[in-house]
C-alpha positions as CSV (number, residue, x, y, z in Angstrom):
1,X,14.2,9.3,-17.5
2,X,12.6,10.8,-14.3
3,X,14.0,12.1,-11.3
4,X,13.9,11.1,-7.9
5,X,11.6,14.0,-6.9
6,X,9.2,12.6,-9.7
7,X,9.6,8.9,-7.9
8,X,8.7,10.4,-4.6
9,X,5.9,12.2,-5.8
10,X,4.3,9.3,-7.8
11,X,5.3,6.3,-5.8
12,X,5.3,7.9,-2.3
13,X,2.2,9.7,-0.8
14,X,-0.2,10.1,1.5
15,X,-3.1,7.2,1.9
16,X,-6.4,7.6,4.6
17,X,-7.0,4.3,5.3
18,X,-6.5,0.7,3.2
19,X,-5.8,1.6,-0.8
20,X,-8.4,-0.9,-2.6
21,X,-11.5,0.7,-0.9
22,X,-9.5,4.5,-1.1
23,X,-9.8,3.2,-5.1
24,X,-13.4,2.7,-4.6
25,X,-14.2,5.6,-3.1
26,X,-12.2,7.6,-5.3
27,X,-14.2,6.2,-8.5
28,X,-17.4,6.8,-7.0
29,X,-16.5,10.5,-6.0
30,X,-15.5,11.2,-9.7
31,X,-18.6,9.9,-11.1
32,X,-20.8,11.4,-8.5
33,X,-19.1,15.2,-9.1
34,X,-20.2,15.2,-13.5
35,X,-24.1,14.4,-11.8
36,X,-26.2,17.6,-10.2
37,X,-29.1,15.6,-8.5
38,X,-29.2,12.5,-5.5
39,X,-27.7,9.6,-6.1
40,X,-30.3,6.3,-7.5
41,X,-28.2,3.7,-8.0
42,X,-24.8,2.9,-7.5
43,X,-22.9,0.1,-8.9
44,X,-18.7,-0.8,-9.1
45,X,-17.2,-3.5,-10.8
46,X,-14.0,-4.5,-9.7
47,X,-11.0,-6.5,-10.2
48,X,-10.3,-9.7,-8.1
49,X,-7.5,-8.2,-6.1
50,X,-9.3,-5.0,-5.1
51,X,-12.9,-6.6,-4.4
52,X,-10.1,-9.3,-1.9
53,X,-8.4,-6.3,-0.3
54,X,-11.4,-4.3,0.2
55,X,-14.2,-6.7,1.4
56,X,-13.3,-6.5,5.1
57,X,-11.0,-3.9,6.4
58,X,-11.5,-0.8,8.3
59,X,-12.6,2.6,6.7
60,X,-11.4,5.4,8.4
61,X,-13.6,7.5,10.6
62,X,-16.6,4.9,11.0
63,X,-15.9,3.2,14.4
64,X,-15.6,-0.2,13.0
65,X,-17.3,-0.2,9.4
66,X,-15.5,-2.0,7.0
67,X,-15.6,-2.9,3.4
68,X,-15.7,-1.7,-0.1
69,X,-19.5,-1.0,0.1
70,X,-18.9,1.7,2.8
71,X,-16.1,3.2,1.1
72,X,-18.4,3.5,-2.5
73,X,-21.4,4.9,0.0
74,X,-18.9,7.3,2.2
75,X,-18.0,8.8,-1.4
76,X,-21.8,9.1,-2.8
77,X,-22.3,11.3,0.3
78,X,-18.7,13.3,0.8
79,X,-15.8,12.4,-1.4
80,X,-14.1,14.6,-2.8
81,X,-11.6,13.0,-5.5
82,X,-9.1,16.3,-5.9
83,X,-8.1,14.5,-2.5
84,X,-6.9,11.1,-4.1
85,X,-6.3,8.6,-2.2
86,X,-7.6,10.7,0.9
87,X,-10.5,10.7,-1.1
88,X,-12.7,10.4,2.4
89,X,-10.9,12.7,4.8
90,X,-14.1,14.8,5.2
91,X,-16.2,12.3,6.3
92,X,-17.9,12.5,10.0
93,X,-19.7,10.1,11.7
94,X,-22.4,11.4,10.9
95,X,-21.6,10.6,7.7
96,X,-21.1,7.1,8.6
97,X,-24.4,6.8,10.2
98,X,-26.0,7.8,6.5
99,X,-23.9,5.5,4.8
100,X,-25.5,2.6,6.5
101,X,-29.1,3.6,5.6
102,X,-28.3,3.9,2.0
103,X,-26.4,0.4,2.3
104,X,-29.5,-0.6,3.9
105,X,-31.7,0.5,1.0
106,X,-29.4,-1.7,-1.4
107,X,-28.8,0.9,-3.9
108,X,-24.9,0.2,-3.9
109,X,-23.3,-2.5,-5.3
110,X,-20.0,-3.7,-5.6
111,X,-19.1,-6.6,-7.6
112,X,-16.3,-8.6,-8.6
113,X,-15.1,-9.7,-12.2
114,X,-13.2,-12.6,-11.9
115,X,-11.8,-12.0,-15.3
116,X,-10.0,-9.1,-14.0
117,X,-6.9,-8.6,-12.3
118,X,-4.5,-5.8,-10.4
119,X,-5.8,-2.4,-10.4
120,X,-9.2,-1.9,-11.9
121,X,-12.3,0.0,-10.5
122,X,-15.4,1.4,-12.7
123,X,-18.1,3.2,-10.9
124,X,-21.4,3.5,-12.5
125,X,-23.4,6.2,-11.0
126,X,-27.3,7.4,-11.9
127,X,-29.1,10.2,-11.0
128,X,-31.8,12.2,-12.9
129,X,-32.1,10.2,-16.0
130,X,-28.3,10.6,-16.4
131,X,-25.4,7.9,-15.5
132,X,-22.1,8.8,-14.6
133,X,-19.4,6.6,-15.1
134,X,-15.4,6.8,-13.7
135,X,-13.0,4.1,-14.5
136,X,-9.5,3.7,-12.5
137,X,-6.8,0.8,-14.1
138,X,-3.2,0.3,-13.4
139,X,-2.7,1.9,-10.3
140,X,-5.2,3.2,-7.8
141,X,-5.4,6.6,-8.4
142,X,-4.8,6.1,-12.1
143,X,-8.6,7.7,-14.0
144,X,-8.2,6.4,-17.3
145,X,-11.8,7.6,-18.5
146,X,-15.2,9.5,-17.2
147,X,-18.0,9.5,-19.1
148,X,-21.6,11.3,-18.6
149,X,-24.0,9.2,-20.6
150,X,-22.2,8.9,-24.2
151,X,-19.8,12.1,-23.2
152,X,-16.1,11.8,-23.0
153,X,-15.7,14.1,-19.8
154,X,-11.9,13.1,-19.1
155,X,-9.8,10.5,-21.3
156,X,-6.1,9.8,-20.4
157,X,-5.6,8.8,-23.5
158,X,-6.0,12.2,-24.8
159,X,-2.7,14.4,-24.5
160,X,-4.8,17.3,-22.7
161,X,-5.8,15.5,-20.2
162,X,-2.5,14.0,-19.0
163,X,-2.6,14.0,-15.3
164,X,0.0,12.7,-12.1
165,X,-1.7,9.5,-12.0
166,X,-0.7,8.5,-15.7
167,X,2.5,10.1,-14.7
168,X,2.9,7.1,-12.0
169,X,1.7,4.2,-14.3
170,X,4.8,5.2,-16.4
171,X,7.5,5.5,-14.1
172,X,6.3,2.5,-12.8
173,X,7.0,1.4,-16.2
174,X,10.2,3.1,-16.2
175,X,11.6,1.5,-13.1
176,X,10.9,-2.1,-14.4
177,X,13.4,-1.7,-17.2
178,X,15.8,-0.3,-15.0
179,X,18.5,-2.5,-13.1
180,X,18.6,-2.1,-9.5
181,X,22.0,-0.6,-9.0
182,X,21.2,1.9,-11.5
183,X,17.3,2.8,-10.3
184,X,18.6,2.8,-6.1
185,X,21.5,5.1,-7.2
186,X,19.3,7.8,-7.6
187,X,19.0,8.2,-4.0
188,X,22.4,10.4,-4.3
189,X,20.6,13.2,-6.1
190,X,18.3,14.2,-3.5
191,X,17.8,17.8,-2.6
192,X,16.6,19.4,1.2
193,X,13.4,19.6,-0.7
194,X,13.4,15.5,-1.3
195,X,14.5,15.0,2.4
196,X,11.8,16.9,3.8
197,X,9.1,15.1,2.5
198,X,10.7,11.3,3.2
199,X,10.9,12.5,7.1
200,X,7.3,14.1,6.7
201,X,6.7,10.5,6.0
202,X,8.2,9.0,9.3
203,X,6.6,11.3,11.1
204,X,3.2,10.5,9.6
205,X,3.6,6.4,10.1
206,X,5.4,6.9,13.4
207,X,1.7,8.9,14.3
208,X,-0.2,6.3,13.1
209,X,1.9,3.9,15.0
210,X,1.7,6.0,18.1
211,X,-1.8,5.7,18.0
212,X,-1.9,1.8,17.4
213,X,0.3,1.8,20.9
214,X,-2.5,4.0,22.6
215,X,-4.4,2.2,25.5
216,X,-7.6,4.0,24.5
217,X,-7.7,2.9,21.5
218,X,-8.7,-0.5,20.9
219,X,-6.9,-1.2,16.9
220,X,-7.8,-5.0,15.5
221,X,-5.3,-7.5,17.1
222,X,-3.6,-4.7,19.5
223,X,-1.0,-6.6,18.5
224,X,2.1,-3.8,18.4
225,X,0.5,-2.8,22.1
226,X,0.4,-6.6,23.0
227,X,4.2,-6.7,22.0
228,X,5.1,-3.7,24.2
229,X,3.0,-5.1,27.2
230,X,4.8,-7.9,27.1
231,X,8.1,-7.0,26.1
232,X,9.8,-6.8,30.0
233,X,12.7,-5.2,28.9
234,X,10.5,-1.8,27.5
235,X,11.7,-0.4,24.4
236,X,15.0,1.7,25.7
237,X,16.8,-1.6,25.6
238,X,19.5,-2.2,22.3
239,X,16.5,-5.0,21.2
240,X,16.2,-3.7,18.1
241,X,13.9,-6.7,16.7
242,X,11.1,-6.1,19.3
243,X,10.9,-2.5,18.4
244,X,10.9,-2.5,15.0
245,X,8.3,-5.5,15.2
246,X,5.7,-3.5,17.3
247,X,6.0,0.1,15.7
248,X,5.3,-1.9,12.3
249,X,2.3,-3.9,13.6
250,X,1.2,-1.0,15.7
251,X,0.7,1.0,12.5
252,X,-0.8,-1.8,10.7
253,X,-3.8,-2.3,13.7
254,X,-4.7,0.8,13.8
255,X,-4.8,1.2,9.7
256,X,-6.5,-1.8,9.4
257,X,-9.4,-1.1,11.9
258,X,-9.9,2.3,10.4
259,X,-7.7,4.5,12.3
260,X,-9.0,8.5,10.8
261,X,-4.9,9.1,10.2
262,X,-3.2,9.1,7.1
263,X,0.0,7.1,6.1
264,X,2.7,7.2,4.0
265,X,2.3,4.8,1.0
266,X,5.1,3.4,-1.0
267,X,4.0,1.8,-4.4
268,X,0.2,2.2,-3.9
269,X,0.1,0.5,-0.8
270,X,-0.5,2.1,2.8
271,X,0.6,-0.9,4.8
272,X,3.7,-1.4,1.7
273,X,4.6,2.5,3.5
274,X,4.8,1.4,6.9
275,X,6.8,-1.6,6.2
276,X,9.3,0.2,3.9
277,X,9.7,3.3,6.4
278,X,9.5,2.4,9.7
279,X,12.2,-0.7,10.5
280,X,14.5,1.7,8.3
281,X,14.0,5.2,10.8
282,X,14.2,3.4,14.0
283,X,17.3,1.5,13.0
284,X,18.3,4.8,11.6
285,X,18.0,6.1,15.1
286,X,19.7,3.5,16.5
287,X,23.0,3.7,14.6
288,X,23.0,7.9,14.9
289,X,22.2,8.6,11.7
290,X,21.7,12.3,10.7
291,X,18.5,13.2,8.7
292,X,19.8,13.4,5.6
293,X,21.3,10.1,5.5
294,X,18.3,8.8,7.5
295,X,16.0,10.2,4.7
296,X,18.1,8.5,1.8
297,X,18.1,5.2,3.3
298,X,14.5,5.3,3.5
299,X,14.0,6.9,-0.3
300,X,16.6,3.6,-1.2
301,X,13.9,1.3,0.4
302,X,11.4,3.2,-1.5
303,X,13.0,2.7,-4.4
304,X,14.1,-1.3,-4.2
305,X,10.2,-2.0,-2.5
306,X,9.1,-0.5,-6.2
307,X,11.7,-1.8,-7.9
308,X,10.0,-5.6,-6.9
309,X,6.7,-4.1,-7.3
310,X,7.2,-2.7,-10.6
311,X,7.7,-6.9,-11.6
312,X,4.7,-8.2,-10.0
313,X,2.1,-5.4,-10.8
314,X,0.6,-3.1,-8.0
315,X,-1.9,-6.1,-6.4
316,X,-0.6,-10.2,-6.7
317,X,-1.4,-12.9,-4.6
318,X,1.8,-12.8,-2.5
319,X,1.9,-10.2,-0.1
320,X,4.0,-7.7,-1.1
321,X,4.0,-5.9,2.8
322,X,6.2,-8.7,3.3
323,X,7.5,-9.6,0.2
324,X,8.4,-6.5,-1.9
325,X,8.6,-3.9,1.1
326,X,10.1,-6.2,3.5
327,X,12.8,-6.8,0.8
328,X,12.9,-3.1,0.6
329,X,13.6,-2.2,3.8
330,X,16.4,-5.2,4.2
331,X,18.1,-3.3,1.3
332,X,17.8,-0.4,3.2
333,X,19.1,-1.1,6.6
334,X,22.0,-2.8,4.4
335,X,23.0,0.5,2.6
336,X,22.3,2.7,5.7
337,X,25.7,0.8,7.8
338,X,27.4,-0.5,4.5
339,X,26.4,2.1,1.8
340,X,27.1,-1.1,-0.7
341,X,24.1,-1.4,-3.1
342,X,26.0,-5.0,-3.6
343,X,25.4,-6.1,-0.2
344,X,22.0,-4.5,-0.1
345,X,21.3,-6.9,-3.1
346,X,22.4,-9.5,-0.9
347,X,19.9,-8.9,2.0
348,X,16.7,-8.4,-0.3
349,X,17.7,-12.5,-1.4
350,X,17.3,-13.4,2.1
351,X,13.7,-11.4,2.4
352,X,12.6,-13.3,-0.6
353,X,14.0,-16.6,0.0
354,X,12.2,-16.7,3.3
355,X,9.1,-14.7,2.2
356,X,8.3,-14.8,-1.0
357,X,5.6,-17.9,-0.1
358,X,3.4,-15.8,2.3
359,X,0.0,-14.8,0.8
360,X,-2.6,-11.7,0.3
361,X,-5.6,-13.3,1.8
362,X,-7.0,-9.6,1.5
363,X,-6.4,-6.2,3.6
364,X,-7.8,-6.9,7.5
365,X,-7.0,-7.0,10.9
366,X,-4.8,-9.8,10.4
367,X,-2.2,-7.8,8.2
368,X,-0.7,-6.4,11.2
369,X,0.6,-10.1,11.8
370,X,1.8,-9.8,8.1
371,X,3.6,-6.4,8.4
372,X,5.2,-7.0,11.7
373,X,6.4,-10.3,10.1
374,X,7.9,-8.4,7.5
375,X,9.6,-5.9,9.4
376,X,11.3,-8.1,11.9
377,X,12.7,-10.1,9.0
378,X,14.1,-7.3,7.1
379,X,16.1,-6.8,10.1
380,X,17.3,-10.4,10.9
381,X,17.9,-10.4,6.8
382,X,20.6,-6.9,7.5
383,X,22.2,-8.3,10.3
384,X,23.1,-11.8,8.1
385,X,24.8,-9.8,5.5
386,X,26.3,-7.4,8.0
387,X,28.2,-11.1,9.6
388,X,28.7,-11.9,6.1
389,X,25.8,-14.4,5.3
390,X,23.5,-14.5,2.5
391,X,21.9,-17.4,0.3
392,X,23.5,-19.1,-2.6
393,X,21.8,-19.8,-5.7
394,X,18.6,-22.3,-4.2
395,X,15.0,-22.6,-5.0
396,X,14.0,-19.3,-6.4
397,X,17.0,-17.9,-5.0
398,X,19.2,-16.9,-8.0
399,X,22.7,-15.4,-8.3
400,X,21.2,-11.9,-8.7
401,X,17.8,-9.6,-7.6
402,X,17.2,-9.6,-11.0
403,X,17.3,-13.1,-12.0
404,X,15.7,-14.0,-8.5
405,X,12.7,-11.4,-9.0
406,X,12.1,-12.6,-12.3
407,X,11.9,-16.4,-10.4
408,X,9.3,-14.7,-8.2
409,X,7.3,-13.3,-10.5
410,X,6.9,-16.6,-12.5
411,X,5.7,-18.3,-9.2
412,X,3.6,-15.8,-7.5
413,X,2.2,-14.5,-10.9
414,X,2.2,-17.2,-13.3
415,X,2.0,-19.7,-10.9
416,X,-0.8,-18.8,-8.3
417,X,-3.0,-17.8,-11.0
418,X,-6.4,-19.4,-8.9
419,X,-5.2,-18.5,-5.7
420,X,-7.3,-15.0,-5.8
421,X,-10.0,-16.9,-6.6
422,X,-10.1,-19.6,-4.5
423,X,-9.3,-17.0,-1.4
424,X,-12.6,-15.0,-2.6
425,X,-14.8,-18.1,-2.8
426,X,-13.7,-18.9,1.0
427,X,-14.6,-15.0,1.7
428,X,-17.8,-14.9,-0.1
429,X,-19.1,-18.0,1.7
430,X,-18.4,-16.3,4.7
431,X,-21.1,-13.7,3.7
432,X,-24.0,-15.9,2.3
């Protein structure tokens, strides 16, 4: 059994820009660290979901670049992967600028197998007469094997080389067997230590979102700055649903244009983080919550966004912004004023009775509509079960989470098999 600090650690962390391309890059700079000469050829094979989430968004730090292919060149020329999933924070623009010209020379390649699915990245690098290779599975951070040439250089499967990452894949695990009272209780064992770093995380995503808000700063559809614009009664008013709306699609512009600022992740996903943290501090705020209760509430929608997660796998083709963090964050706001985990139950229904539909159509510009939708409905979903409302069993809707997860998971995994597919044929077409 593991403990909440162990949760945190694992499940909650620090991203630089969108995950799937932070996996890329990540792969790449392993491989690229066991060669001692310039890189010749680069090519990663990925998964359906990450090559989807990838293929368009913002990379941190390049004014605008965006894709997979950047991310794999960025890495060839400055990863560093003792950074993780901040794998690129040392890149400059200078940087950038080379990273075109080897694009341009059309030494890296990034393909997708259609055959695979969730979490999988394998970077094969040569250089010298040698080839490097770093494969990541599971969960994005998760290096299951580097080889140089026919040379085991790191195996997870060997006891010895046991690392955090494998450490996440099985709590991960863990979590899915657990029931949700018992796996959101935990949040009554945190120490000052715990705290800490869950407000280090608000602070983070509240930065991030700060910046999306900035007027010189032009962050995909502006749209958290377009909400505040527009708002008329500014954000001191008791309107709880505009501000929690635009802080959460603030944050998601300027991550999804490439914003050079880190965010707090929450199940392996940067824009999962801001939806799970930041409707649950500001209504924190709002009802005068001290820190330490602030900091469990937000832990508890850390914990219920992974207990969903842990069901579906890390990448699906519902969105789980909406879906699993949104749900997350209801739960949240529910047990912040209530402290029922009953009632919180109750509120993660409504998220995934009204949700649960939306797709991933990939990580863009466009996820900020996603994130902000999210948000705003993890709110409206509280407020129901604080007036006493919630869904009886209908549709997927089922008498428990439990039973209405597994109902999820049967439709948006079982049942939208082709849907990655069909979403990366529209995508590729785009590019011919």
């Amino acid at each position: 059994m593991f403990t909440v600090k162990e949760f945190l650690k694992c499940e909650v962390k620090p991203a630089l820009g969108c995950t799937e391309p932070g996996a890329v890059a990540l792969a790449v700079a392993r491989a690229k660290e066991e060669l001692p000469g310039d890189v010749e050829n680069v090519v990663v094979t990925v998964s359906d979901s990450i090559y989807k989430n990838g293929v368009d968004v913002g990379i941190p730090g390049t004014k605008g670049l965006r894709g997979n292919n950047v991310a794999a060149a960025l890495a060839v020329l400055r990863g560093r992967s003792e950074y993780g999933l901040e794998v690129l924070k040392d890149c400059t623009e200078e940087d950038a600028a080379k990273a075109l010209e080897l694009l341009g020379k059309g030494s890296i390649k990034v393909l997708p197998d259609m055959e695979r699915h969730g979490v999988f990245v394998e970077a094969k690098i040569q250089s010298a007469g040698k080839t490097a290779l770093c494969r990541i599975e599971g969960s994005h951070t998760n290096i299951v094997e580097v080889l140089l040439d026919d040379e085991i250089r790191f195996s997870a499967a060997c006891p010895e080389s046991a690392n955090i990452s494998e450490q996440a894949k099985n709590i991960s695990e863990e979590v899915a067997r657990m029931g949700f009272s018992e796996l959101v209780s935990m949040v009554d064992s945190m120490d000052e230590e715990d705290i800490e770093y869950v407000l280090k995380g608000v602070e983070m995503n509240m930065t991030i979102a700060d910046y999306g808000f900035d007027k010189g700063h032009d962050t995909g559809l502006n749209l958290g700055k377009t909400i505040r614009k527009h708002s008329g009664t500014g954000f001191d008013s008791d309107d709880l649903s505009l501000k929690i709306k635009s802080y959460a699609a603030a944050a998601a512009d300027a991550r999804m244009s490439g914003a050079p600022l880190p965010v707090m992740s929450s199940a392996g996903s940067g824009n999962h983080g801001v939806t799970a943290i930041l409707p649950v501090a500001i209504f924190a705020a709002h009802q005068g919550a001290d820190r330490e209760e602030t900091a469990k509430a937000i832990a508890f929608s850390h914990l219920a966004t992974s207990y969903v997660k842990s069901r579906t796998g890390r990448l699906t083709p519902t969105c789980g912004c909406t879906v699993a963090a949104g749900a997350g964050a209801a739960a949240a706001m529910t047990y912040l004023k209530t402290k029922d985990i009953a009632k919180a139950a109750q509120a993660m229904l409504i998220i995934l009775g009204n949700l649960v539909g939306m797709i991933c159509d990939g990580a863009k510009h466009t996820c900020a509509l996603k994130v902000g939708t999210g948000a705003l409905e993890a709110y409206h979903a509280a407020l129901l079960v604080f007036d006493g409302h919630y869904p009886e069993p209908q549709g997927l809707v089922d008498e428990t989470i439990e039973k209405t997860v597994n109902n999820m998971v049967q439709v948006s995994v079982h049942g939208m098999q082709n849907l990655d597919k069909a979403i990366i044929d529209v995508i590729s077409h785009r590019f011919d």
